[in-house]
C-alpha positions in Angstrom: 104.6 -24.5 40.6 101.4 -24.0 39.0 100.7 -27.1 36.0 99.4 -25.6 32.8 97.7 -27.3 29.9 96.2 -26.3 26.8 92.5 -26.3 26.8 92.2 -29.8 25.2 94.8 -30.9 27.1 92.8 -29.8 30.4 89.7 -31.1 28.8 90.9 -34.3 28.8 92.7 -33.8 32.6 89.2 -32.8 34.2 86.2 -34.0 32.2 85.3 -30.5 31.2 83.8 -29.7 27.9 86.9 -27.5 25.9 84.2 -25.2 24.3 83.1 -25.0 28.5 86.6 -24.0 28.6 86.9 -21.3 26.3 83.7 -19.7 27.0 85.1 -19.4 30.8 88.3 -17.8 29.4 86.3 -15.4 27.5 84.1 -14.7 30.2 86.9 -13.9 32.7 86.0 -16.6 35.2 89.2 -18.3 33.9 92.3 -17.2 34.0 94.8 -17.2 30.8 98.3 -18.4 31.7 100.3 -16.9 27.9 99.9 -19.4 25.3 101.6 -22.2 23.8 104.6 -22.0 20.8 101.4 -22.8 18.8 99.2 -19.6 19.8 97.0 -22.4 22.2 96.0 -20.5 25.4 96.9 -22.2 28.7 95.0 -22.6 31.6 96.2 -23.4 34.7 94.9 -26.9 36.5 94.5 -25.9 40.2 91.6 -23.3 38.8 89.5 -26.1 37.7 87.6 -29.0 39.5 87.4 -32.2 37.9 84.0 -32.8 36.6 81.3 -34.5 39.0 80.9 -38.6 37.6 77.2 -39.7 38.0 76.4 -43.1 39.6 73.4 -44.6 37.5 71.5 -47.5 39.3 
């Protein structure tokens, strides 16, 4: 079963930027899962990689 999450919701999941987010759903390279009772699109987890952490020295 695929886990989907509002795009704030799967900001906060990943490390992604939401407006990264919504410019991917609008570009196609995202895919839109229906939307929330709210009218929030949902995006599915398993399409997005958690964002890379950066080791300062």
């Amino acid at each position: 079963m695929t886990t989907t999450r509002t795009v704030y919701a799967a900001a906060a999941a990943t490390g992604i930027k939401p407006g990264t987010l919504r410019v991917r759903l609008h570009r196609g390279t995202l895919t839109r899962h229906g939307h929330d009772h709210q009218g929030r699109a949902l995006v599915g987890l398993h399409e997005l990689q958690p964002a890379p952490t950066v080791n300062v020295a």
